[in-house]
N, C-alpha and C positions, 0 to 999 in steps of 0.2 A: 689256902693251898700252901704245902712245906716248900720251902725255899727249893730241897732235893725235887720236889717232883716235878715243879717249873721247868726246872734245870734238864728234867730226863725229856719233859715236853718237849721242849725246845731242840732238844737234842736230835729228839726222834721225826719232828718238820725238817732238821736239816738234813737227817738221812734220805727222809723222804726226796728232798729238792734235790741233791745230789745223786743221788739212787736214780733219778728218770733221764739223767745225763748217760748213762750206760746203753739209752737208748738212739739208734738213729734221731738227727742226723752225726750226734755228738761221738755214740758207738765206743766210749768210756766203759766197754764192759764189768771193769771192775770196781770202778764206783756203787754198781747194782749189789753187787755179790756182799763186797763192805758195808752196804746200808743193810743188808739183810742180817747180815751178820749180827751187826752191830743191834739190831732190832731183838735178837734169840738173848744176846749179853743181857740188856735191859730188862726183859721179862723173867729172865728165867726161874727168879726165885719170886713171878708175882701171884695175888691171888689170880684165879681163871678170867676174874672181872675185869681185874684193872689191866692182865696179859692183854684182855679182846679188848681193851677202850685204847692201851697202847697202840697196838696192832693198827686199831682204825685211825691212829693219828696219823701214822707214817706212812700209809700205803694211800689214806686220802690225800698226803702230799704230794706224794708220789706221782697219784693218777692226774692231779690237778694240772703240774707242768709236763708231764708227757703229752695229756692231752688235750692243752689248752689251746692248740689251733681249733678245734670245733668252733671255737669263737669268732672265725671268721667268715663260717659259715652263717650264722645270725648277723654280722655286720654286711653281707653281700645284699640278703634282704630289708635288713634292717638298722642302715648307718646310723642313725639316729640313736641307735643303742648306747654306743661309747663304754665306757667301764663295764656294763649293765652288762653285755652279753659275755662275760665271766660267769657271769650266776647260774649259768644252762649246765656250766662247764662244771663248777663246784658242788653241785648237784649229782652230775652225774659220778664225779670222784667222789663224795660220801659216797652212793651209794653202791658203787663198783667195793669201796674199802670194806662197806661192809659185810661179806662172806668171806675174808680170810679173818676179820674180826672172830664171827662166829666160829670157825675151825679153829683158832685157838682156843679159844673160850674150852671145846670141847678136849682140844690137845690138855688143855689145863684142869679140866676135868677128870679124862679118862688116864691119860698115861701116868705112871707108877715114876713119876720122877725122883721118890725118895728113894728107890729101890736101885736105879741106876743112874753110870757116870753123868756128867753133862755131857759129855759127850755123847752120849746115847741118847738125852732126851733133846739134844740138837737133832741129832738125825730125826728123831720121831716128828718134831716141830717143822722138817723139811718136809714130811711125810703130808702133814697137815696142810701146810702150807702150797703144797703140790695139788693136794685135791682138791684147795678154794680156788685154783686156777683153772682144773677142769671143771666147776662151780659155774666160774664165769663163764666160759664158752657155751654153756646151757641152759644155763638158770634164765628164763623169761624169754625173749630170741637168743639170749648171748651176746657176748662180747669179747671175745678172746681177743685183745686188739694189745695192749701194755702190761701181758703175761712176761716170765723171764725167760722165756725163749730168744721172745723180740731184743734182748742185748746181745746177744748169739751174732755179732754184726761181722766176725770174725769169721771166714766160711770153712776154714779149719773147726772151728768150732760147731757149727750146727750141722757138720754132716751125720752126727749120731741123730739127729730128725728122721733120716731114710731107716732106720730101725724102732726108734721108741717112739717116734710122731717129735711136735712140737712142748706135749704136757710132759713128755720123758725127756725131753732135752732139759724142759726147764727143772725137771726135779735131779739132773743130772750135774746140773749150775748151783742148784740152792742145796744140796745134800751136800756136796766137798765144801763148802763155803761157812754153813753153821757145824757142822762137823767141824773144821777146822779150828774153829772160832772157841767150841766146846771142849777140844783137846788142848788147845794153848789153853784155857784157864785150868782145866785140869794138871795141867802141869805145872802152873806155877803155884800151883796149893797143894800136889802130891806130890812134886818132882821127879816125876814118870809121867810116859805115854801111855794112854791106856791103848787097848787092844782095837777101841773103835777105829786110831788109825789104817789099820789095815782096809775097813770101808774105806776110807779117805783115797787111800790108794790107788785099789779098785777103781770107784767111780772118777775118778779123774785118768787113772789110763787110758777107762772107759771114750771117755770127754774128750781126750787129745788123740786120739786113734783118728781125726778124720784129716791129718796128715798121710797116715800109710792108705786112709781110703782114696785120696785124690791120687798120691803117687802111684798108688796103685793102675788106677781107671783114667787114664791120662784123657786130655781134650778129642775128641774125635777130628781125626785127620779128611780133608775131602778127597773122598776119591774119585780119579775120571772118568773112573767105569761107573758109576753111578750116579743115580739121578737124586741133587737133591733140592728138594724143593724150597726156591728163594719167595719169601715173604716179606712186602714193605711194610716199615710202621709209618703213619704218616701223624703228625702232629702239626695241630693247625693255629694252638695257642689261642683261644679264642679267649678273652679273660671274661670272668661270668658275670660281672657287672653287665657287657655288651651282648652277651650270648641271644637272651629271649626280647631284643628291641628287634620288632617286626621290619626296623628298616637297615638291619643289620643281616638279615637272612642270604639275602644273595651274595655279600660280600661273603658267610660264612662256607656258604656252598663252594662259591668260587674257589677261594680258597683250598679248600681239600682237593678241587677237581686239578688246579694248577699243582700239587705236590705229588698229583698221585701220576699225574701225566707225563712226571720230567722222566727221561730216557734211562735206562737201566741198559747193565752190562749183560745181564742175564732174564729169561722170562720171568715172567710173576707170575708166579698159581696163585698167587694172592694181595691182595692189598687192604690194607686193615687200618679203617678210623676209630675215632674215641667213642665211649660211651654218647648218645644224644648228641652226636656229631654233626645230624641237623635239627637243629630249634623248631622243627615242624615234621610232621607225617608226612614224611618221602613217598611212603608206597600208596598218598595219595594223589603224589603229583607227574603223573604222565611222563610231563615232558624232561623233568628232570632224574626219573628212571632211565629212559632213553641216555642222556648225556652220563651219567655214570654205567651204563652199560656202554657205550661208546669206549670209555675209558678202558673194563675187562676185556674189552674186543683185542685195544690193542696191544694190550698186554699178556693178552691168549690166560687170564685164569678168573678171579671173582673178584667183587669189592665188597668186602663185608665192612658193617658200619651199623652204629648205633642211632638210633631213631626212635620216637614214640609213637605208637600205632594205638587207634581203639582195639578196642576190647568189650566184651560184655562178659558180664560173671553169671552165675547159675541162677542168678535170682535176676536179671534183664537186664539191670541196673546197669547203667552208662559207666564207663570208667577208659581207661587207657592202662596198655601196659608198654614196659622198659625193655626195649626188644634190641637185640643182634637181628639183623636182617644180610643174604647172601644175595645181590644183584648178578647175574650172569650174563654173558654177551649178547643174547637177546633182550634185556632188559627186561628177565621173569625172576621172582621172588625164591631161588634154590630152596634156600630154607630161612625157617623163623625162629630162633629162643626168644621167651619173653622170660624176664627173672623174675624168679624163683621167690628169695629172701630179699626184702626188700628191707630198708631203713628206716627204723621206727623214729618219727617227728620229722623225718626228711621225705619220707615218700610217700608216707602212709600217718595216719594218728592215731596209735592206741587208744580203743574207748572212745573213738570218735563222738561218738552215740550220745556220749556222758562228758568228753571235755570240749571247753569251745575253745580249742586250738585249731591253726593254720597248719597245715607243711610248709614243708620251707620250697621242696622242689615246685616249679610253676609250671603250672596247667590246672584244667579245671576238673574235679573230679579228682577221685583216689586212681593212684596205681592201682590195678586188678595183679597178683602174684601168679607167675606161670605154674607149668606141675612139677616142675622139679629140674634135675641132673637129666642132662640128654647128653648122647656120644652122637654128633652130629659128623653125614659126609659127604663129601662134596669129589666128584669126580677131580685127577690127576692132583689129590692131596691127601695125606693120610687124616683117620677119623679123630677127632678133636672133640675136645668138650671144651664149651661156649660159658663163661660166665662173666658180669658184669657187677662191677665195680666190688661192693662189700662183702659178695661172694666168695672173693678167695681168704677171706680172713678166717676159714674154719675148718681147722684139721681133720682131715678123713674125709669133709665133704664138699670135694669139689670135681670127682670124676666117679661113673658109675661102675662098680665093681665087678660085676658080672655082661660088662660090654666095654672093656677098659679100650682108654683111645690110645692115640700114641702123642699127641702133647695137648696144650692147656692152651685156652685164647682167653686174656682176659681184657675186658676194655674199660675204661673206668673216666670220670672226671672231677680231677682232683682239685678244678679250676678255684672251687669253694672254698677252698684254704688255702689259696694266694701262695707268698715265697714263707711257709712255715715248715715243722718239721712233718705236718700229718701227711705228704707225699711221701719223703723220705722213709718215712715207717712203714706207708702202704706197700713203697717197694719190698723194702725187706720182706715181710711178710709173704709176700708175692715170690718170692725167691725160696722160702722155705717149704710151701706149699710145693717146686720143682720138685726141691732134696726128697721131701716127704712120697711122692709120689715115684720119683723120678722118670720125669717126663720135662719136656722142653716145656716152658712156657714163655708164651711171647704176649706183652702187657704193652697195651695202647691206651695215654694219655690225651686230654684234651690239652694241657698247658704243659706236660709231663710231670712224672720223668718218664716216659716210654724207655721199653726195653727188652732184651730177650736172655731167657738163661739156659742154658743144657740141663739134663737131668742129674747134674750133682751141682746145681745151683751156678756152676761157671759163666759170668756174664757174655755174651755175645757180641752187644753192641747198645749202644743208650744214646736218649737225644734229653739236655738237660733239662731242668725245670725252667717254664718258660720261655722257652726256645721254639722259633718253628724252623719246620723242617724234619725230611723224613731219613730213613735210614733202612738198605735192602738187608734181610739175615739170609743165611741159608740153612734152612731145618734138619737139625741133626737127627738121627734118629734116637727112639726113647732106649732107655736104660733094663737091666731085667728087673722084674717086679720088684720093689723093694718089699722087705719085711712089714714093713709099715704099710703099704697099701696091699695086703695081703690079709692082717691082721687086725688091723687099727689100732684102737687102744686097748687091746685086750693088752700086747705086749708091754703098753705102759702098766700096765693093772697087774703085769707079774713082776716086774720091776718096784711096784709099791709092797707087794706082798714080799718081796725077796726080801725089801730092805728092814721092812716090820719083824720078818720073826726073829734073825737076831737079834735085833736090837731089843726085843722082849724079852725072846724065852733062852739066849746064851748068857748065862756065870760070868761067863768076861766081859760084862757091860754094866756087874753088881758094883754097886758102891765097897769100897775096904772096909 
């Protein structure tokens, strides 16, 4: 190997390591945009091969320390691991790296880079780069999880989500950034700007416009004349070590029951635990139905809460599913979501049939998968849609369109990954899913960070990571339809095509 290419290696692991700092908890936005950058500089004049071998060094770096809390999820089950439960991690970052590999490869193929500025064939390379991210969110279940939306930590910054989704924000991050990247070298080799600046422009006006949107749509005010409905989050911190020890159940129960009991200034239409908030099938224990409808009694509204319930699948076969259950002051079952998308190796094992792995989630049998998206309602609350845990990680679908609610419940436990950054990012995430929609979402932790945000992502109120203890919101009401959950990704898909044809078919993007 030439001394230069060592050199670009190394270079391109330190963009990468630096690059995943732009992500919660660290929210260095522009670290991300610099590694990207700095990623377009180094390839730009490579063959297609060595562009996509680059590509997978930096973005494997990338993915490796962003999401190298999963590793805590193999040390919960399996301490014995030590170092070792890295390897799941490095695994999954090759192979997350490799579909923007491939989209270069192809960028370095297809685009006419002899033909136009660098500058032009940065833009195109953002272009590229933008669809190995809607790549990820579908390619096998998906993963849209350390796309560059998620540096977006800045809530000025990702309100352009309520218009192009989260694939358009991030091509909205990484287009002014190699763009930019492409015009400073163009200028210090032709001593002019080329005309691509003006994209540059544009999309970053674009970008910073969710200043005038916030001033614009200021926080909602309460008013006395109306009724709004107050929702407790309760967080019981249960650490996951302790969670499924059989002689830990009733302390875990209690617990929720004492948090959800303490005195409030205003009613509760509702009170909301974490994902599997009890270590056992509630709705097959009598008596402790009774004592959590005791609880909505006196709080005059429901206690919804995560629990594992059986289930049978279409073929008979025994299983369990991951359910939202609604207890009402009778102690009857209002309603049930069981989820949808479950967690491949955590809930479920791809190819079970064919690999002798474990899950990591415990109980016996596979999660059975619900039927989908439901807009669930419960009397003296508006209509909600119910998801749990990894559900809200995927743009466009997380509320149904044609029965749209007026905010988001999500419950999750993020206990798996101890005090790392993969809470921190789940929140984000969870926050942009609001902007996207614009709708209230209210996100219940087992260890946190529980939270609530309005529909232009504005926080409400949070209880931290590791903390117990609950916290009353009062539910604002949703926002008007955004663009984005009107459209979906179509608008991102005209925002790719916008950017492609000048940068192809306009003169002013021709090499001198």
């Amino acid at each position: 190997m030439k001394h230069t290419d060592f050199l670009k290696l190394l270079l391109l692991v330190i963009f990468g390591i630096t690059g995943a700092f732009g992500f919660p908890p660290w929210g260095l936005t522009p670290l991300t945009l610099i590694a990207v950058a700095g990623l377009g500089l180094i390839i730009a004049s490579a063959s297609p091969f060595r562009a996509a071998f680059h590509t997978w060094v930096m973005f494997s770096a990338q993915n490796f320390v962003a999401l190298n809390w999963i590793s805590e999820a193999f040390l919960v089950v399996y301490p014995e691991m030590g170092l070792s439960a890295f390897a799941p991690v490095f695994c999954l970052s090759a192979g997350l790296g490799t579909i923007p590999s491939l989209l270069v490869y192809a960028w370095g193929r297809l685009w006419p880079k002899n033909r136009t500025t660098l500058t032009a064939s940065m833009l195109g390379l953002s272009l590229f780069l933008s669809c190995a991210e809607w790549l990820t969110g579908h390619v096998l279940t998906g993963f849209p999880w350390a796309i560059t939306a998620l540096a977006a930590s800045e809530i000025k910054l990702s309100q352009s989500a309520a218009t192009f989704g989260a694939y358009g924000l991030g091509l909205l991050l990484l287009a002014p950034s190699l763009t930019f990247a492409g015009a400073f070298w163009d200028f210090l080799k032709n001593k002019r700007l080329p005309f691509g600046d003006v994209t540059l422009v544009g999309l970053t006006v674009i970008l910073m416009s969710g200043s005038w949107i916030l001033h614009s749509h200021p926080a909602p005010q309460l008013d006395a004349n109306k009724i709004w409905p107050v929702i407790r989050l309760v967080q019981a911190n249960t650490p996951q070590r302790e969670k499924w020890k059989p002689e830990n159940r009733g302390v875990i129960f209690a617990r929720h029951l004492a948090l959800s009991e303490a005195p409030a200034s205003d009613r509760l239409a509702a009170i909301i635990w974490p994902e599997t908030a009890t270590p056992f099938r509630v709705t097959e224990e009598a008596k402790l139905l009774a004592q959590i409808a005791e609880v909505a009694k006196a709080h005059q509204g429901y206690v919804l809460l995560g629990t594992p319930t059986r289930a049978s699948n279409t073929s008979g076969l025994r299983g369990y599913n991951n359910s939202l259950i609604a207890v009402n002051s009778g102690g009857d079952i209002s309603l049930r979501y069981n989820k949808a998308h479950l967690v491949p190796g955590g809930e479920y094992v791809p190819f079970q049939n064919y690999l002798p792995l474990e899950k990591l989630v415990e109980n016996r049998g596979s999660f059975i998968p619900g039927p989908g998206l439901q807009t669930s309602r419960l009397s003296n609350l508006p209509p909600f849609s119910p998801l749990i845990c990894y559900e809200i990680i995927f743009p466009g679908e997380v509320v149904l369109k044609k029965d749209r609610p007026d905010w988001i419940i999500n419950i999750t436990n993020d206990a798996w990954y101890g005090n790392s950054a993969g809470p921190y990012q789940h929140l984000a995430i969870s926050r942009l899913r609001a902007i996207e929609e614009g709708l209230p979402l209210v996100r219940v932790a087992n260890t946190g960070i529980s939270a609530a945000f309005d529909g232009k992502g504005r926080e409400l109120g949070r209880i931290p990571l590791e903390t117990t203890g609950f916290i009353d919101v009062a539910l604002p009401p949703p926002e008007k339809p955004t663009l984005y959950s009107k459209f979906g990704d179509r608008i991102y898909l005209m925002l790719l095509i916008g950017l492609a044809i000048p940068s192809l078919g306009s003169g002013m993007f021709r090499r001198s």
